[in-house]
Each structure stands twice: as structure tokens, then as C-alpha cells.
N, C-alpha and C positions, 0 to 999 in steps of 0.2 A: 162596697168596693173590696175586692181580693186583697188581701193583707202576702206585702212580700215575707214579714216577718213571721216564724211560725210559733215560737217562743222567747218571749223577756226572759234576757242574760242580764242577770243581778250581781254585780262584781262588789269586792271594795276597794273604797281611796288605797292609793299605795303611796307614801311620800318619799321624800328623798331620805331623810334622814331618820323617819320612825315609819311604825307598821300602824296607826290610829283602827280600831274596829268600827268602823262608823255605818251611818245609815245610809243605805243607799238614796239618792234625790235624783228627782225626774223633774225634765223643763217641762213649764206650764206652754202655753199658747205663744207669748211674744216669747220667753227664750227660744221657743223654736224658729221665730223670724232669726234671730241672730245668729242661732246655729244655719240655718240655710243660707246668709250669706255669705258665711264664710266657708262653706262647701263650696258655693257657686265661683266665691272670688278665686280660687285654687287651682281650678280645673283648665287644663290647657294653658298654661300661664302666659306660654310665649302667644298664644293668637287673639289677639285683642276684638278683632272680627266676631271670636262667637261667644263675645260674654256683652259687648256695648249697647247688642238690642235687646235687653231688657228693661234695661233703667230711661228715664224720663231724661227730660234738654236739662232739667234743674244736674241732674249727672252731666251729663255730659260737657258741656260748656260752665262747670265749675273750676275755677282758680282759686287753691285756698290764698292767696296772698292777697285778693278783690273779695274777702269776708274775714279782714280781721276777727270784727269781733264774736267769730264764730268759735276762739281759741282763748283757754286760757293766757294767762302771760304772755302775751302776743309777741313781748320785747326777745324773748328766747327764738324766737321764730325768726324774723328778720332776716339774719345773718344766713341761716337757711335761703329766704325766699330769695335774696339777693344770688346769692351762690347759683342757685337751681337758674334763675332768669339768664344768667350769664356761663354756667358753666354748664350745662346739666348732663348727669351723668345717665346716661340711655344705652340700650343693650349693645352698642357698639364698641363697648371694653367690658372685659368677665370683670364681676365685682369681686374683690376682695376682701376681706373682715379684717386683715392683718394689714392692708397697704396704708399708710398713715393717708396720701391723698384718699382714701375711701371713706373715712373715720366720719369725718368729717358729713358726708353726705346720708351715714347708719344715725349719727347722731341726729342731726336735723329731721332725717322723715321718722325717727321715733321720739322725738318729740311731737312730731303734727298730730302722730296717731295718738298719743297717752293725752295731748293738751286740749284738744277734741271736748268741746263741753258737753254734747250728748250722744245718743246716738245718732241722731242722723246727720249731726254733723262729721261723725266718725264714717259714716259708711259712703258721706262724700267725698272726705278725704283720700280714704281706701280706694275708689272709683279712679278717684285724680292719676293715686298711684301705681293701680293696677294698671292704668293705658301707657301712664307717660314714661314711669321713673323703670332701670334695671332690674328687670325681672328676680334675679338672686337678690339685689336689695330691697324689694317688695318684698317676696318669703320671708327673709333675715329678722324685717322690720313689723311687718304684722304677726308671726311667730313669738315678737316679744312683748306687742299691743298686750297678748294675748294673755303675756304671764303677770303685768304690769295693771292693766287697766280691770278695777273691779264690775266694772258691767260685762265683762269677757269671762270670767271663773266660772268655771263649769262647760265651756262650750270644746267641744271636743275639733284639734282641728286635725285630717289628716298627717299621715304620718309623712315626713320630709324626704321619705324616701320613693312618696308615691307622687309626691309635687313635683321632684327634682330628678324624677327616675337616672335622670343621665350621671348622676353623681354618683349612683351607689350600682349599677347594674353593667356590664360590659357590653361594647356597641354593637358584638353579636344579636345579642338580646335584644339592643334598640332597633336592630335592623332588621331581623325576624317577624319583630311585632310591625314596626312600617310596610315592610310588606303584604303581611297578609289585608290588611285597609287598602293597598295602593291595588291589591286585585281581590279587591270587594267583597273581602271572607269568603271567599269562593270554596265549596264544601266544609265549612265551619257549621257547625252544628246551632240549632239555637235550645238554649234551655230556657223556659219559661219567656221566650219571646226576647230573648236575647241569645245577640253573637258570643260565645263562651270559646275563646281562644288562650292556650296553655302554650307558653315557649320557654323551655327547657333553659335556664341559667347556667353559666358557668362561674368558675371562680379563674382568677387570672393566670394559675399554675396548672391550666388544661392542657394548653399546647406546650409551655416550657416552664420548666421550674428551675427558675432564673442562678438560684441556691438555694441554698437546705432552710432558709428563711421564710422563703417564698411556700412551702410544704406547709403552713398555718395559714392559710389564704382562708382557711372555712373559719377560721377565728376571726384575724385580722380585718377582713372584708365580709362577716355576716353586718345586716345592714341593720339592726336592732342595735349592734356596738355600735356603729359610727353615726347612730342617730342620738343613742344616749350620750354620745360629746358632745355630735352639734346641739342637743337642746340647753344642757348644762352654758355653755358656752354663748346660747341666745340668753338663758335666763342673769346669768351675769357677766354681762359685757364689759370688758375692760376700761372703754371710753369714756364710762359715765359712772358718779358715786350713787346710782340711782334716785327716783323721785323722790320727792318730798314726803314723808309717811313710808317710805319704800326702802329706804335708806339700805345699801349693801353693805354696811359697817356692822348695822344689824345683826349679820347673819353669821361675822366670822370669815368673811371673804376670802382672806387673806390664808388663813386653816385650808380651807376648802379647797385653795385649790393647789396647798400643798399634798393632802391626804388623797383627794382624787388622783394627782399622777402618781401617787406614791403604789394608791391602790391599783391604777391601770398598768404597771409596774410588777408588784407583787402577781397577779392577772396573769399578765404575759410570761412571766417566768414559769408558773405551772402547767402554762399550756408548751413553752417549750422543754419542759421534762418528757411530756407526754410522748415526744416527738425525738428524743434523744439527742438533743443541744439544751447546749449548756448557758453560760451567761449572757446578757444582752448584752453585744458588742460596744467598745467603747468610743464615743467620738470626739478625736482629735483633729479639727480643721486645717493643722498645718498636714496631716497625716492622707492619705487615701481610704477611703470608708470601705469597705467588702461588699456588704449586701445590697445587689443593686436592688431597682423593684422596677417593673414590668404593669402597669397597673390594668390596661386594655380598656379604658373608659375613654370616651370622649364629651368633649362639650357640644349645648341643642345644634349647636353653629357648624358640628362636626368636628371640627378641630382637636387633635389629641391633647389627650393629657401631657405634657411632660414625662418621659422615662429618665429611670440614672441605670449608669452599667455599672458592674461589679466593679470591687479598687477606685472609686472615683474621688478624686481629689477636688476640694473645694475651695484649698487654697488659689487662687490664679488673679490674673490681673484684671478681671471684675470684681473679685472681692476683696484686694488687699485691703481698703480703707473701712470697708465691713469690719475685718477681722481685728482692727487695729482698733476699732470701736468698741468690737467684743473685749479687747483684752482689758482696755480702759475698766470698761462694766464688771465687769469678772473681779475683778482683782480689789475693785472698790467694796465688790457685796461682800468678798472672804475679809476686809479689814470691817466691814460692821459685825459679822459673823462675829469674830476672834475678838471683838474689844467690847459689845453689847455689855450690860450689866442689866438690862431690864428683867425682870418677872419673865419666866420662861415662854408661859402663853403671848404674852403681851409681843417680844420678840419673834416669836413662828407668827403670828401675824402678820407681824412688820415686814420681816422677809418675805412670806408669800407675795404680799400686796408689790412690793419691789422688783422680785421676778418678775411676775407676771406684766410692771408696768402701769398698775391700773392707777385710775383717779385716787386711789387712797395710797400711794406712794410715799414712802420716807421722799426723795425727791426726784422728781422726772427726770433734771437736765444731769444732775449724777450720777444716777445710777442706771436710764434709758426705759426699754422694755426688754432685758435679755429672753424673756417669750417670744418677742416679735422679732427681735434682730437677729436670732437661733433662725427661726424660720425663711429670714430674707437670705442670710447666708445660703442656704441649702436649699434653697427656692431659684436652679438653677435651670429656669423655662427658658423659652427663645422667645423673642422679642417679638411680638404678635401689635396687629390693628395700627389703627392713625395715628395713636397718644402716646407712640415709644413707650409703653407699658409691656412687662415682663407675664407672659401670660403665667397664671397661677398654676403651678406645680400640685399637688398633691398634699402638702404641707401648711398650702397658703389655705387651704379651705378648711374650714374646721370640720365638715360630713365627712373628709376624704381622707382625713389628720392619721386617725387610723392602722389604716388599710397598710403604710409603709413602716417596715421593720428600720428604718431611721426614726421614725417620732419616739421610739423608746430609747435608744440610744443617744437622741436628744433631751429628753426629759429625765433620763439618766443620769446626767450630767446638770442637770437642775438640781432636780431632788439630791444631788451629794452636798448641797450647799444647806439644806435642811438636819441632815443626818451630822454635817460635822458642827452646825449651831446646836444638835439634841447631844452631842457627843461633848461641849463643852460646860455641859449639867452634869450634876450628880446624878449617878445610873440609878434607879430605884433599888432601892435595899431592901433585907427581907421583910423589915417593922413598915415599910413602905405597901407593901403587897397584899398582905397579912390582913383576911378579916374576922379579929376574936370574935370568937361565940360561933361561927357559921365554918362548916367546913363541909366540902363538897364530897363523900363518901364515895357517889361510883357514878359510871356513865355507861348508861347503854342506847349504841348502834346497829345499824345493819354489817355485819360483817362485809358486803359487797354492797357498793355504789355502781350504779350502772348507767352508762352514758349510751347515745344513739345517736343516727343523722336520721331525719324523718322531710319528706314533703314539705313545704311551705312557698304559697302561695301570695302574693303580691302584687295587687293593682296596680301598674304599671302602663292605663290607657294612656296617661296624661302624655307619651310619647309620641302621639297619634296626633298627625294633625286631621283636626275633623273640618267638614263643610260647615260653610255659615244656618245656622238653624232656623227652618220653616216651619217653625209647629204647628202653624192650620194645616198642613198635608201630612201632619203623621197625627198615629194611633196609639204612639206610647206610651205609655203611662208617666214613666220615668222620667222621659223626654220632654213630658207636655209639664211635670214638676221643674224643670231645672237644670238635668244632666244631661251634659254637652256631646260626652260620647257618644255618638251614633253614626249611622251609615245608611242612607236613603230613608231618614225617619223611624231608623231601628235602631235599638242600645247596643251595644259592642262593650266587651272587658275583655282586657288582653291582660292576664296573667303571666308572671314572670314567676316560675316552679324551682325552687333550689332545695337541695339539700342543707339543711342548717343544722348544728347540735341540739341536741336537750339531754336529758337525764329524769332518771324515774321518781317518784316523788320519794321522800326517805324521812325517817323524824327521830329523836332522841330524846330520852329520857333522861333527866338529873337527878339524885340522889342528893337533897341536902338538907343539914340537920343545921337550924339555928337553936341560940339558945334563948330567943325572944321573936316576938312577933316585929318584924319592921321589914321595910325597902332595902330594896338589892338590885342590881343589875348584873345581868347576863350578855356574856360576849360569847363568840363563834369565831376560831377564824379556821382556816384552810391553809396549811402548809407544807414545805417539803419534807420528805424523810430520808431523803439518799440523793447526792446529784444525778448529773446523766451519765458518770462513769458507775453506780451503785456504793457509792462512798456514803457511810452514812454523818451525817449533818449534826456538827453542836449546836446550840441555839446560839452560842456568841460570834458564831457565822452565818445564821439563817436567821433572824429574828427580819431582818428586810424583807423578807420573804413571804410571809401569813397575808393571807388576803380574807379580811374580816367577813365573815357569813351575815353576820346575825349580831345584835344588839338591841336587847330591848328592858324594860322596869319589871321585877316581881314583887310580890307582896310574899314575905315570907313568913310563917306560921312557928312558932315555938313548936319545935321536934321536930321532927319525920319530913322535907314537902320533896313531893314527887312532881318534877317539875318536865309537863313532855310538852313537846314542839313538833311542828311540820315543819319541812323544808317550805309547804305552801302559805306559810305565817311568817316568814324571816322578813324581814323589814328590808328596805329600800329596795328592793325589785317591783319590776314592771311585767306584766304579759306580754305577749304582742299586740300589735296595736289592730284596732278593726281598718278591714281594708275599706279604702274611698267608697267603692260599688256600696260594700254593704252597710255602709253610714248611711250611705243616702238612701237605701232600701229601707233601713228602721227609720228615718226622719220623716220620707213618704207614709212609711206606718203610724210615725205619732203624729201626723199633721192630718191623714184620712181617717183614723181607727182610731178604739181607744188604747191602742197600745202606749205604751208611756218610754220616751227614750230617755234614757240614765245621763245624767250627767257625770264626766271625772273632772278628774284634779290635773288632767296633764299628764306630761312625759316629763315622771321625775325623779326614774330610778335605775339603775342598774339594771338589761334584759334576766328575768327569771331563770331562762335557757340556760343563760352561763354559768350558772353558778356554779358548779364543778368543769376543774379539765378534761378534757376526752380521755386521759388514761388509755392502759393499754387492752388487746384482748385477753391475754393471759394473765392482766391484774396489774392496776403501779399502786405501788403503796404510798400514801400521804401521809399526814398525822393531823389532826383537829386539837386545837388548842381552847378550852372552853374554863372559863375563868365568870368568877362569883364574885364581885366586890360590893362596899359601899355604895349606896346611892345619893349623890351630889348633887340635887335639885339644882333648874339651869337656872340664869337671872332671871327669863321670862318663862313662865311654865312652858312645857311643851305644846304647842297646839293651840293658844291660849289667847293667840292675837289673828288667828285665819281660820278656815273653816276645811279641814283637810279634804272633804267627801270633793271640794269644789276650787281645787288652788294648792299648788307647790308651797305655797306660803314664802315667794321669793321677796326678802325688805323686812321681812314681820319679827324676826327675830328671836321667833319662838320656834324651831325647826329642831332644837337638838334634844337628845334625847336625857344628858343629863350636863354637867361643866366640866368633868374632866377633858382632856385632852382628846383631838379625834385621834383614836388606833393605840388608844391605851389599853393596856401596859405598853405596848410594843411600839411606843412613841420615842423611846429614847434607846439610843446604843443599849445589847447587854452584854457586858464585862465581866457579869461571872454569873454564869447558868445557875449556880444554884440556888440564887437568891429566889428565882422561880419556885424553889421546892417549897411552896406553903397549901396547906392543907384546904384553900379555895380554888388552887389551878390543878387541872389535869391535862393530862396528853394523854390524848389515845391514837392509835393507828385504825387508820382505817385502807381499803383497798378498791380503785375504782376500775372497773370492766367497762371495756366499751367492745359493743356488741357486732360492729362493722368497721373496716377499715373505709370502706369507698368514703371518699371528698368531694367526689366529682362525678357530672351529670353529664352524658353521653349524648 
């Protein structure tokens, strides 16, 4: 049989929080069963029509609540099956992740899927809920199966942007690509016996650029960033202290998801240097907000997004008793902030976990979820469907969170609640900084960084609705494996083509002289060096700033070690992800041929792409901040309790790289620059080019 694939692409694991060198693994025979079902269960989510006739009556007329004992702890379940008999929540209301009524419903079907005693009672379940339950909370909930359940590690699932196309792509796009299927690819080409259709993406500042905000739309709205929230965000869900073995306490939760906004934060700030704006605007709810957002998306159902206009005020008589709530919250977390006495870590933990709201909270009915009531505030939709539900904004969705120049402005205002508990520590000092015997001698760079927009393609069939499938009357190969895309018993992909950023690969060499053989760790971060008016930057006003590159363990040698790096080695970055079509092209190859398909670890890191700001053509100068310290072995080794080639390692508790603080040194206010000046940190400037202005695809 003709092999679609022409060459095995040998990658490695990327993790969230280290760079592991590991071996690549390939599924045997049955992981490839598992890997096809979760390709097949993905595909056209909303058409239940052409996925039901492949599975047997034992599918179909299953009710997990009429096979207890198909389930773990069954008692967990219950409260669920009761709920689902009398309430159930079906594509007739957009599901939300943030609506507390929703919680409830994410809780319970990710329970059925993790409590599942084998697999085949997992793939009945998954059946159940691919027909019956809300489409977004099918994805939500099997996206987390995925990260949770150890007979899932390693299966690679589509990327969330090719399940949910409607979430990340504008309804120009969706409707492009519906039409050319509604007049039956009528002069579409076929390459190798498929329909090969290419529709030209826009970003939502094409026709109007609402304000100078809305001019980052190729940052904001690349769909790599808003996929790396929603996954972050499936892998730890606020609702639950996770499973049994799996425990989110583990990992630092609470850290995690201070340093993440802190970092998507620092992020957004260099990309609006690039762009000559200056701070991210502040938000005050009694106040009018500036930057409206324009988003041009719709839901499968059609229905838009939610817009806000410029100057919007959110104070009104829908939210007074919100905001009244907010103040309650606010005010409680600044009297734990300013009276705390615990151990510093111990405290950014406490706090994050309280933010955010989650199961590991100093206490719920205190302090609330100011994550989620930030959001409900400013989640100002119109009142959509039967259930008097507020259809979800842009805000309420975590793929979408993003895309609007409020989510920083909001998280802004979070993360101050971080900086003034770091601000009431002792700022590190220089004996603090200081690593005797190792001092870092010299740094060499590329003098120019160079950034670009390049082509990128994106499976985006799933928008299509297809005819019920007859595969005794077709010929294709594809089609007779599995894949639902077709059009009179031929395959079709409809490509969605945008211009997205990247940058050219670049690497650095260190210069450092120990005076013994031992461990050290090395940081990287990316900062400014001038606002957007050319003022140049102290660090006891930029240190918020730096957004960490790199982080990783060396072994360093008595004398001399020449220490060089890729930017393609920096830890927690991700590629992009393989499109739907071409998964299913290598899965049809390893399941016919002896080609062998690779297993990963997931979506579990920062997009690669991003990692510098688009900078300007004539050059913006930054400064890289690269610092040598001790190495702090974590409680649990690195790596030590998951298997990275094959799992984010989400529960395992061995994810970090060493026990200092995440975004150290730059974890605490600095109060006096100099304290920096020790013989392990350097600052260098560096200068990034970016080689086309265009944003936008015509």
C-alpha cells in the first residue's frame, strides 16, 4: 500500500517547565487503536450523524449510570448522573469554563472519563459524550482525560484550534471554507486524490483597527497563544484539587499561575514596545475602559461574539452588586497580603491559589474567585438562548481569553496583588545574588535578532459540515480508515492560511570560570531597554518587565566552561502542532506500513514562534538579562515521577527545574539596581529586526 508519509519526523519531548533530551517512543499496535479513537472522536464534533455509524449497539445505547460498576468510586459519580437525568446541559447554551452553573457539569464528565476502569469502558463513556453532552464540554473534558489518565500519555490529540476552528479563526474564514463544500469544490484542485482548499485568514484589525491596541492582533490572536492558555488551563482546572496520585498541590499551582500571568504580562509588554505603546492600560471598574476589541468570530450556531466599544464603562446597573463583591474580595486579599508572616514561597502560593479561586484556597466563601468575578464583571454579552444565560464574551472562554487587550489589563491588576506581597520581603541583597568561586566573564550574541511573518497553514475542515458516510461506495483510502472529511466519497481539507510571526534560530555562548567542579543553573530572560517614548529604563522600574527565555541545570567544570545554547534548546517551548489531515496521514502510515508514529508529551509549553517581539525594521533594542547561580535541587527530582517523552507530567510534582522561586532573581521588587552588579549576572543589549511590516492577508 502507498505510504502517505514520506519521512519519520523525529522530534523531542518539550515540557512545560524543563527542556528533558529524551528518546523519542513510537506507539506499538494497540496505542495506535487509542490514538485513532481519539482522532475519529474529534472530527466534526457538532455532527453526531457521521461519527455514530461506526461503533456497535453496545455504543450506542450505552448509559453510563446503567453500568456502575464499570466506574471507579462510583459514589463520586452520582451527583453527576442525577444532575445530567434532570438537568442536562446539551448544545442548547455555549458552555462556559468560568460560569459556576457550568462547573459543576466540567466536574462530573471529568470525573466519568479519569474513573473509567479500562479502556473500553473509557471509549464508551467518550461515545456517551460525544452524542449527548455540549459539544465545548466534550473537548473541555476529554482534552483533560488526556492529561490525567495514564493509558492516554503519549497520544497526540489535535490541536484545539482545529477541533474548535470557530473559536480562533474569523467567520470570514468559516464562511469561505463552507462555501466552497456547499458548491462541491467546484474547480479545487485535488492533490494526491484529495480536495486541497487554501482560505486566506485575517486578523480582526483588517477592516478596522478599533485602537492602536487592536494593531497586535497577529500577537493577541495568533492561535498557538490562545491555545497555550486553553491547554494550561485544561491541564489545571480550578474546580478540582486534582486526582488521587495527581494531586495539583504537587506542582505549585498556586506559583504557577502567578508567574504564568506575570509572564504573559512581561509577553505583552514587548510586543507593545514593538508597536510604540506604552503601558498596559489600567482597569478601573468604576471608571470607562479605552480599548474596545472588535473580535469578528462567531459561534458553530452563528451567533457573534460579543463586542465592547472604546471608553466602556462596566460599572451599570447589571453590575453593581458584582462590583460590590469585587470590593469585598480585593480588599480582603490586600489585608492577607500586608499582615501574612509565612515563609515567602509558602505565601505566593497561598495567594495565587486565592486569586485564582481554585480547590486549594485559603478560603472560598472569603475571599471568592477574583479570577472568575474579574471575568463575570467584564463578560458584558447579551442575554442569548432559553436559560436567561449571558452568552460568553471573549473573556468567559479560556482559547479566546487572549485575543482582548482587557485580559491584561485585568490580570494586571491581579498580578499587583503578587508584586506588593514580593514588595513586602526583603529585596535580595548583593551576598543574596552572589555566586563565590563562579563568575560569569563574557556573553556572546548575534548582534541582530531577526523576526518575520511567514505562511501557516491550519486544518480547519472541522468547519465543514460533511454528508453521512458510505464507505462501500468510495475509494479512499483515508475515508475507508476513518476520516470523516469528504465530499461524494473523496477527502477534502480546507486550510485556513495566515501570516503568523517567528524569528530565526540564534544561540549564545557563556563564558564562565568556576573555581570547582559543581551544578549551577542558568536563566535567560528578554527585557526592555528604552520605553516607547526612547527613555532609557532602570531596572528598579523595569524588573516587571523581563520575560524569562530559558532556564535550565549545568554541570560546571573547575576553570574555563564555554557554555553555548540554541534558542532551538530553550526549555518550555512548543512547535507547532501537526495538522488533523496530517495525523491522520502518519497514523494511516503506521497502522498500513512500517512506519512508526512518535508519540509526545502534549501541548505544554509556550509557542516556539514567540519567543522574541516582532521588533522594529530599522532595529528596537532590548537587553537579555543572563544570570549563573547556585543549583537548589527540587524536593522531587526533576523528571523523576512521569516520563517526559510521554506526559506534561500534570500532579507528578517533579516538573521544576530547581526550588527557587519561579522568575528568580526577578521574583521580588528591585530597590536598588546595584545590588545586581555581582560578577554572575550580565546584561547585554541586544537588537531585534523584523524584516516586513505586513500583518495582514489580503
Amino acid at each position: 500500500m502507498k505510504s502517505f508519509t514520506a519521512v519519520s519526523v523525529i522530534c523531542l519531548a518539550i515540557c512545560a517547565l524543563g527542556n528533558p533530551v529524551t528518546q523519542q517512543k513510537f506507539a506499538d499496535k494497540d496505542f495506535l487503536e487509542k490514538q485513532k479513537f481519539v482522532l475519529d472522536v474529534l472530527q466534526h464534533v457538532y455532527q453526531d450523524d457521521v461519527f455514530v455509524t461506526k461503533y456497535d449497539e453496545t455504543y450506542t445505547t450505552y448509559k453510563p449510570w446503567e453500568h456502575l460498576d464499570d466506574y471507579n468510586k462510583v459514589d463520586k459519580l452520582k451527583s453527576f448522573f442525577e444532575l445530567w437525568q434532570n438537568k442536562p446541559l446539551c448544545d442548547e447554551e455555549v458552555f462556559s469554563p468560568v460560569y459556576s452553573a457550568h462547573v459543576e457539569y466540567a466536574l462530573g464528565l471529568g470525573r466519568l472519563f479519569y474513573l473509567a476502569k479500562d479502556w473500553k469502558v473509557f471509549t464508551h463513556a467518550v461515545y456517551w459524550a460525544r452524542v449527548n453532552v455540549n459539544k465545548q464540554l466534550f473537548v473541555y473534558a476529554l482534552n483533560l482525560a488526556t492529561v490525567l489518565r495514564d493509558d492516554l500519555h503519549g497520544v497526540t490529540t489535535p490541536a484545539v484550534y482545529e477541533v474548535l476552528p470557530w473559536h480562533f479563526f474569523d467567520v470570514e474564514t468559516v464562511t469561505k471554507a463552507e462555501h466552497y463544500a456547499l458548491h462541491g469544490f467546484h474547480n479545487v484542485k485535488q492533490l494526491d486524490n484529495v480536495f486541497n482548499v487554501v482560505v486566506k485568514s485575517n486578523y480582526s484589525n483588517l477592516y478596522d483597527n478599533v485602537n492602536y491596541d487592536h494593531t497586535l492582533t497577529y500577537f493577541t490572536e495568533d492561535v498557538g497563544l490562545n491555545a497555550f492558555y486553553y491547554y494550561y488551563n485544561v491541564q489545571y482546572p480550578y474546580w478540582t484539587k486534582g486526582p488521587e496520585t495527581h494531586e495539583f498541590s504537587k506542582d505549585r499551582v498556586g506559583e504557577v499561575y502567578l508567574f504564568l500571568h506575570r509572564q504573559l504580562l512581561a509577553r505583552y509588554y514587548l510586543e507593545r514596545l514593538s508597536n510604540d505603546l506604552g503601558e498596559v492600560p489600567q482597569l478601573n471598574v468604576y471608571q470607562s475602559y479605552g480599548p474596545g476589541y472588535c473580535s469578528n468570530l462567531a459561534y458553530y450556531k452563528g451567533v457573534s461574539f460579543p463586542d465592547r466599544p472604546n471608553d466602556y464603562n462596566f460599572y451599570n446597573t447589571e453590575n453593581y452588586e458584582l462590583v460590590k463583591d469585587l470590593e469585598f474580595y480585593l480588599k480582603r486579599v490586600a489585608d492577607f497580603v500586608d499582615t501574612t508572616t509565612e515563609e515567602f514561597h509558602t505565601a505566593v502560593e497561598k495567594l495565587g491559589n486565592t486569586l485564582q479561586g481554585n480547590e486549594l484556597t485559603l478560603d472560598q466563601k472569603k475571599y471568592g474567585s477574583l479570577d472568575n468575578l474579574f471575568r463575570e464583571v467584564v463578560n458584558e454579552g447579551r442575554y442569548y438562548g432559553n436559560f436567561g444565560e449571558v452568552l460568553p464574551g471573549t473573556l468567559a472562554l479560556y482559547e479566546t481569553s487572549l485575543r482582548d487587550p482587557l485580559f491584561y489589563s485585568l490580570y494586571k491588576e491581579l498580578v499587583s496583588y503578587y508584586w506588593r506581597l514580593a514588595g513586602n520581603y526583603p529585596e535580595y541583597k548583593h551576598d543574596d545574588l552572589e555566586f563565590p568561586g563562579v563568575t560569569l566573564d563574557n556573553v556572546q550574541v548575534p548582534e541582530k535578532l531577526t523576526t518575520f511573518f511567514e505562511y501557516v497553514d491550519s486544518d480547519v475542515s472541522n468547519v465543514v459540515n460533511v454528508e453521512v458516510p458510505t464507505v462501500e461506495e468510495s475509494t479512499d483510502a483515508l475515508f475507508k480508515f476513518g476520516r470523516n472529511s469528504v465530499h461524494n466519497g473523496q477527502s477534502f481539507v480546507v486550510k485556513a492560511r495566515q501570516k503568523r510571526v517567528n524569528h530565526q534560530p540564534f544561540e549564545f555562548t557563556l563564558d564562565v570560570t568556576s573555581d570547582k567542579a559543581q551544578k549551577a543553573v542558568v536563566k535567560v530572560f528578554l527585557g526592555p531597554k528604552y520605553d516607547e517614548n526612547g527613555r532609557l529604563f532602570r531596572l528598579e522600574d523595569n524588573y516587571q518587565n523581563f520575560f524569562e527565555l530559558d532556564h535550565y541545570v549545568v554541570d560546571l567544570v573547575a576553570g574555563v566552561n564555554h557554555l553555548k545554547r540554541s534558542s532551538e534548546e530553550f526549555s518550555y517551548l512548543t512547535n507547532d502542532q501537526t495538522t488533523y489531515f496530517e495525523l491522520y496521514k502518519k497514523l494511516f502510515d503506521a497502522t498500513n506500513s512500517d512506519y512508526q508514529f512518535p508519540l509526545t508529551s502534549g501541548q505544554c509549553g509556550f509557542p516556539r514562534r514567540l519567543l522574541l517581539p516582532l521588533g522594529k525594521k530599522g532595529g528596537l533594542t532590548f537587553q537579555l538579562f543572563f544570570a549563573v547561580y547556585p543549583y537548589h535541587a527540587p524536593e522531587v527530582a526533576q523528571y523523576s515521577t512521569y516520563d517526559p517523552a510521554v506526559s506534561c507530567g500534570v500532579g507528578s510534582g517533579s516538573r521544576f527545574v530547581d526550588s527557587l522561586p519561579l522568575g528568580y532573581p526577578l521574583d521580588r521588587p528591585v530597590v536598588h539596581g546595584y545590588n545586581f552588579n555581582v560578577g554572575n549576572f550580565k546584561f547585554h543589549d541586544v537588537t531585534v529586526y523584523h524584516t516586513d511590516d505586513t500583518t495582514n492577508v489580503v
